[in-house]
MDAnalysis code that builds the backbone (N, CA, C; Angstrom):
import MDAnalysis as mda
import numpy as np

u = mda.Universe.empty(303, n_residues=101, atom_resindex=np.repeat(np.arange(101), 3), trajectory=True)
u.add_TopologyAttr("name", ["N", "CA", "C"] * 101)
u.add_TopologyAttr("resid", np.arange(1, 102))
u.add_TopologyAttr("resname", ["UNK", "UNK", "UNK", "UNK", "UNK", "UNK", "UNK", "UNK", "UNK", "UNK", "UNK", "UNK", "UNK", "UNK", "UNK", "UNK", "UNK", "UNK", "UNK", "UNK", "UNK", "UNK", "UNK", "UNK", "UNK", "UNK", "UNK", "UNK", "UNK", "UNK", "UNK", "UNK", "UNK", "UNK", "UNK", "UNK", "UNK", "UNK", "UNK", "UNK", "UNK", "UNK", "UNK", "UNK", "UNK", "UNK", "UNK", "UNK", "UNK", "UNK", "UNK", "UNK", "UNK", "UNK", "UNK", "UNK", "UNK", "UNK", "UNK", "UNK", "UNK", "UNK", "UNK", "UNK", "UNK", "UNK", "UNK", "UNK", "UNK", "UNK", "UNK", "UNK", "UNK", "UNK", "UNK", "UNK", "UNK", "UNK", "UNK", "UNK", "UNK", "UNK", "UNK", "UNK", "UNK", "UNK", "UNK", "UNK", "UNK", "UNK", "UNK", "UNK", "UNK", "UNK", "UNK", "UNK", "UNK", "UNK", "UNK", "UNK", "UNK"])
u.atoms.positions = np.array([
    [7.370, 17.301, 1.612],
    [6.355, 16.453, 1.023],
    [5.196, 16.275, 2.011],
    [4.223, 16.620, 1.720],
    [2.537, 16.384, 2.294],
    [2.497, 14.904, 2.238],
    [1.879, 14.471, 3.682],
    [1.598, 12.770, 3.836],
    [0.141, 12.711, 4.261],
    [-0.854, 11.921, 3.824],
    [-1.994, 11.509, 4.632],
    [-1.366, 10.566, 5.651],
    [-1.792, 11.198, 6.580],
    [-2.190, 10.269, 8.097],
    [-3.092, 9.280, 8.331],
    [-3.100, 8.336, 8.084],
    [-4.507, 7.313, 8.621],
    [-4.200, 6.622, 9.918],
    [-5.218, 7.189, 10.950],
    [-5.381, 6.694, 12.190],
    [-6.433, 5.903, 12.468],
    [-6.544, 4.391, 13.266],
    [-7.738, 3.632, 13.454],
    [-7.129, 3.442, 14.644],
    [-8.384, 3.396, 15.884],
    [-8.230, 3.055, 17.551],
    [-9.435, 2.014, 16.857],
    [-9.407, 0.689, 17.681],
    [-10.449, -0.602, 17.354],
    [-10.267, -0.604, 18.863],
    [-11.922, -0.917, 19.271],
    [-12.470, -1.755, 20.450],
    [-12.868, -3.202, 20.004],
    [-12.319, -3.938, 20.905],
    [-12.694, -5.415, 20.058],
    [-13.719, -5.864, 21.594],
    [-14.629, -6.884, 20.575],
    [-15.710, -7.567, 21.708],
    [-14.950, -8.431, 22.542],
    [-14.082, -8.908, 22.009],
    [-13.630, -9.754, 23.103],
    [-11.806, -9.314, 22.924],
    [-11.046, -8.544, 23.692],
    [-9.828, -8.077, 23.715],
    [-8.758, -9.030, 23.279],
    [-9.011, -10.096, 23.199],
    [-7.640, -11.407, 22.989],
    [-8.083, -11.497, 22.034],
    [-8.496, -11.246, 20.800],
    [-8.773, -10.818, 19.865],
    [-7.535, -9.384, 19.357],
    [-7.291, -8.930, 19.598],
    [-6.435, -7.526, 19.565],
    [-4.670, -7.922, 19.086],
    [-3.928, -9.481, 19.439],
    [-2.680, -8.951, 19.591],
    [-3.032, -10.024, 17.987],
    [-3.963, -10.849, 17.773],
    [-3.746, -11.437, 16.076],
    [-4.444, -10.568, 15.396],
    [-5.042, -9.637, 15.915],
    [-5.530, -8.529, 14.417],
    [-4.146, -7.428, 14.357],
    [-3.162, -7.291, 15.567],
    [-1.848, -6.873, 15.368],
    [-1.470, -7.355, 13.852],
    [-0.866, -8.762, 14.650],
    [-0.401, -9.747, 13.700],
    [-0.468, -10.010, 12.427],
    [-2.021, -9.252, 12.116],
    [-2.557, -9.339, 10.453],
    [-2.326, -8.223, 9.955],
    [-2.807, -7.111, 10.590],
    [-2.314, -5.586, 10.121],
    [-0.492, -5.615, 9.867],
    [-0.182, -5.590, 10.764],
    [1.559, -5.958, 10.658],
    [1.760, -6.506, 8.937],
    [1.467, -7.827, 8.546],
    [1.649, -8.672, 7.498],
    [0.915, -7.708, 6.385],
    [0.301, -6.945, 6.340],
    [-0.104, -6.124, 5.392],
    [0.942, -5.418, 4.561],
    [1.969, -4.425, 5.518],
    [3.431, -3.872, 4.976],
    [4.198, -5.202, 4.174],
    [4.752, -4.296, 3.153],
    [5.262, -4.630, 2.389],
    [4.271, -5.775, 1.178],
    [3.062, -5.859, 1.593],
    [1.937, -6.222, 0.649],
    [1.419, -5.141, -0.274],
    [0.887, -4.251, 0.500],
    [-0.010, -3.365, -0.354],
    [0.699, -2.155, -0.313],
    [1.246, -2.270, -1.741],
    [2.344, -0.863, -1.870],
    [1.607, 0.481, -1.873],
    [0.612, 0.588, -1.842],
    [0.178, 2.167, -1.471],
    [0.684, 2.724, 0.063],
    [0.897, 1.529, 0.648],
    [1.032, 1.816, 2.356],
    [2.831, 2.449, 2.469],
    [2.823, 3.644, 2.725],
    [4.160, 4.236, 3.013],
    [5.062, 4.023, 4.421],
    [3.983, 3.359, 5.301],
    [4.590, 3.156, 6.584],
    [3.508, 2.460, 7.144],
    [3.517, 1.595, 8.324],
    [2.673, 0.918, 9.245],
    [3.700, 0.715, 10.230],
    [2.159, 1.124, 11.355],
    [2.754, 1.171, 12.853],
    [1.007, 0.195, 13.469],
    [1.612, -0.855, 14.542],
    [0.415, -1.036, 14.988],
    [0.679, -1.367, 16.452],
    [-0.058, -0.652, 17.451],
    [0.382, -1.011, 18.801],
    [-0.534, -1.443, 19.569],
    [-0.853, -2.097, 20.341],
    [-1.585, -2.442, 21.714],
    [-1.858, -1.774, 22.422],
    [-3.220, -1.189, 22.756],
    [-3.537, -0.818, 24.589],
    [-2.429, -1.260, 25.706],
    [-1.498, -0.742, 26.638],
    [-1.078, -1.278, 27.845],
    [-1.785, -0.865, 28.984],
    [-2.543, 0.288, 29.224],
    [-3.126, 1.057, 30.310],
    [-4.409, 0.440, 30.289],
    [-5.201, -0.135, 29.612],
    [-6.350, -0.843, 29.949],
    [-7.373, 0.243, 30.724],
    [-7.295, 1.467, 30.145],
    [-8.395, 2.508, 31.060],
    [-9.329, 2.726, 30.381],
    [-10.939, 2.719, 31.208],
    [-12.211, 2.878, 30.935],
    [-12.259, 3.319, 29.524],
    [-11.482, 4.231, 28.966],
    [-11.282, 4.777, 27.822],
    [-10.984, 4.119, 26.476],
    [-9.977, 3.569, 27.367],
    [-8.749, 3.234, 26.122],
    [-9.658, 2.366, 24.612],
    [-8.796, 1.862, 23.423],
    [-8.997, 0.653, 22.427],
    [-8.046, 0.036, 22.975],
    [-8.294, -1.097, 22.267],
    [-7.712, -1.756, 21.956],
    [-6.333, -2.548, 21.900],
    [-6.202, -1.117, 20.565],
    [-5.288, -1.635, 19.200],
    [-5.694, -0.367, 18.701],
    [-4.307, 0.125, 17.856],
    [-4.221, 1.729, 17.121],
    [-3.406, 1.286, 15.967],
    [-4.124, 1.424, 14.716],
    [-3.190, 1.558, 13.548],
    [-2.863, 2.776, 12.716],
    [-1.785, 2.591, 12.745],
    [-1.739, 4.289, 12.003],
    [-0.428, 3.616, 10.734],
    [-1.282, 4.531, 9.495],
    [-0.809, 4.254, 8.205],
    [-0.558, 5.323, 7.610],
    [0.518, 5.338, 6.890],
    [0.606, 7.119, 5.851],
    [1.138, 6.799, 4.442],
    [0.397, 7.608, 3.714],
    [0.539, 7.239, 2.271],
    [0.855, 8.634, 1.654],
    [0.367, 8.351, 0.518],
    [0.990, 9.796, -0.274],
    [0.169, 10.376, -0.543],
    [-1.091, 10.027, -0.194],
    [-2.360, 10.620, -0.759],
    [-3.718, 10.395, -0.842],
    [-4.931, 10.984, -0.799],
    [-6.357, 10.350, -0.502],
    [-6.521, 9.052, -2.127],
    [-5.844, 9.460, -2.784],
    [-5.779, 8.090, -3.847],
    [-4.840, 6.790, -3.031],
    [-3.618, 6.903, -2.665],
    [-2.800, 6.386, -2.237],
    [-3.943, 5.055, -0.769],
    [-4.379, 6.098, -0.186],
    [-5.702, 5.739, 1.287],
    [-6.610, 4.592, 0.390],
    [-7.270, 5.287, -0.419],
    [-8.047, 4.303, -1.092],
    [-7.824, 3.050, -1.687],
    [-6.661, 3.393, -2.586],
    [-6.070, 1.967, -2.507],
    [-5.395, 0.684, -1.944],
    [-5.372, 1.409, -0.385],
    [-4.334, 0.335, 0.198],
    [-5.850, 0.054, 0.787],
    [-7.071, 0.808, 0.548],
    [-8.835, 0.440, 1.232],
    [-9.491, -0.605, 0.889],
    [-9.059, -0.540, -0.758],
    [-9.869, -1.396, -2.087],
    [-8.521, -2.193, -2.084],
    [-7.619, -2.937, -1.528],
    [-6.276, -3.768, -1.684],
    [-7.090, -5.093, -0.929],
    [-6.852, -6.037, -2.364],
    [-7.638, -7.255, -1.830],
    [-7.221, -7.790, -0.863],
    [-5.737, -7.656, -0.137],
    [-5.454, -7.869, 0.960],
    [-6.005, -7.481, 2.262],
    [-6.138, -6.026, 1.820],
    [-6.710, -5.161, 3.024],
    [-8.296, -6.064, 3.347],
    [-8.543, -5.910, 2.168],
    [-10.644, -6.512, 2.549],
    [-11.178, -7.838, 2.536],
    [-9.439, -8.787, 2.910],
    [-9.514, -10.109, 2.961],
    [-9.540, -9.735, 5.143],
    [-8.763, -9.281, 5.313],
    [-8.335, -8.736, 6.659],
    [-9.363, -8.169, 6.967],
    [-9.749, -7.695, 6.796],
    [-11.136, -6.973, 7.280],
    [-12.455, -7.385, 7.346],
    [-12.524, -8.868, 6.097],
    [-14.061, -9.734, 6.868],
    [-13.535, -10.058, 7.785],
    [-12.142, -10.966, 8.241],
    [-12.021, -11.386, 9.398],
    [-11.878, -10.339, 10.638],
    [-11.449, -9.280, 10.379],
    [-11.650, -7.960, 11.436],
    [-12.869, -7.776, 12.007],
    [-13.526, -7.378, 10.830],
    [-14.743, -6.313, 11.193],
    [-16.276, -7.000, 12.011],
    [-16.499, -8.640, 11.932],
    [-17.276, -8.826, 13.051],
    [-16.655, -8.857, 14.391],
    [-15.348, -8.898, 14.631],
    [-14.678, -8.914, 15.742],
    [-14.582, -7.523, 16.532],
    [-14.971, -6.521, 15.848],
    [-14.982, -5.142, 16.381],
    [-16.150, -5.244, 17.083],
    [-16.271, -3.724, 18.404],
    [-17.401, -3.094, 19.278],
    [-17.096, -1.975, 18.496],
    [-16.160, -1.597, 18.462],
    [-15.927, -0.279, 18.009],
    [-14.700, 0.261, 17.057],
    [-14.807, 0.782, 16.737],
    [-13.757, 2.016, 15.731],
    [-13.790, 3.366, 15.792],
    [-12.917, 3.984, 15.636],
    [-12.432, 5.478, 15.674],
    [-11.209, 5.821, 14.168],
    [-11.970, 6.493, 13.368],
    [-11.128, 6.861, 12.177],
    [-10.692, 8.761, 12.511],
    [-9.350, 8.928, 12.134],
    [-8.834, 10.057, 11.988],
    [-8.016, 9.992, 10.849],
    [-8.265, 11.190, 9.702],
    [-6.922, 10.734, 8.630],
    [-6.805, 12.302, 8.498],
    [-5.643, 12.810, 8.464],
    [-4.877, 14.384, 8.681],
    [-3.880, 14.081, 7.935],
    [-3.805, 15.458, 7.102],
    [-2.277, 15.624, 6.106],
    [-1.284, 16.360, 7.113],
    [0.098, 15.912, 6.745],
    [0.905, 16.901, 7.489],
    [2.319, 17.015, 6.837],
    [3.112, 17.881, 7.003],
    [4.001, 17.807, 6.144],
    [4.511, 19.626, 6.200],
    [5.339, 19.936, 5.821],
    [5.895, 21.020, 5.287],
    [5.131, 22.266, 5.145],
    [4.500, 23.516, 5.660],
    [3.613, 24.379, 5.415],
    [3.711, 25.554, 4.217],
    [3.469, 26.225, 3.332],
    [3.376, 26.635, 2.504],
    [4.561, 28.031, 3.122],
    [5.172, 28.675, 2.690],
    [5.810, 29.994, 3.308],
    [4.824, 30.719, 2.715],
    [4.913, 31.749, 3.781],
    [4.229, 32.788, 3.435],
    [4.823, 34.200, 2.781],
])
C-alpha cells in the first residue's frame, strides 16, 4: 500500500513555544481521522541549523492530506500556531511498495 508522507520542521520565534505546539499537534490523533499516524518530536541538538519541532503525518492520500488540512481541528491549531512561527519547511513524499517490473 502507497502512503503520503507529510513532513513539517517549524522554527518558532520564541522556542518555549515548541514543547505546547507538541502538545497540540499530539491531541490532533485520534481527532481527525484522515491522519493514519502522528509522530511529533523536539529539536535536542539545538544547532545553528536545526527547528524546532518536526511533525510528520501519513495518510492514504493527497485527498486524505487535504482533509486532515481543511479539519476544523487542524485550522483551530494553526491560528494559534502560525503567528508563533519564524519559519516552516514542508516535505510530503509517497512511499510504499514499488511496482515490479
Amino acid at each position: 500500500m502507497v502512503v503520503l508522507t507529510h513532513v513539517v520542521v517549524m522554527k518558532f520565534t520564541d522556542p518555549a513555544d515548541a514543547p505546547k505546539a507538541k502538545e497540540l499537534l499530539e491531541g490532533l490523533a485520534g481527532v481527525v481521522p484522515q491522519v493514519r499516524s502522528l509522530l511529533v518530536g523536539l529539536d535536542t541538538v539545538h544547532s545553528d541549523v536545526s527547528g524546532d519541532l518536526c511533525l510528520i503525518t501519513t495518510h492514504d492520500d493527497a485527498a486524505g492530506l487535504l482533509g486532515y488540512q481543511s479539519h476544523e481541528a487542524h485550522l483551530e491549531l494553526a491560528r494559534w500556531l502560525r503567528p508563533r512561527l519564524a519559519a516552516r519547511t514542508v516535505v510530503d513524499y509517497l512511499s510504499g511498495p514499488s511496482p515490479q517490473a
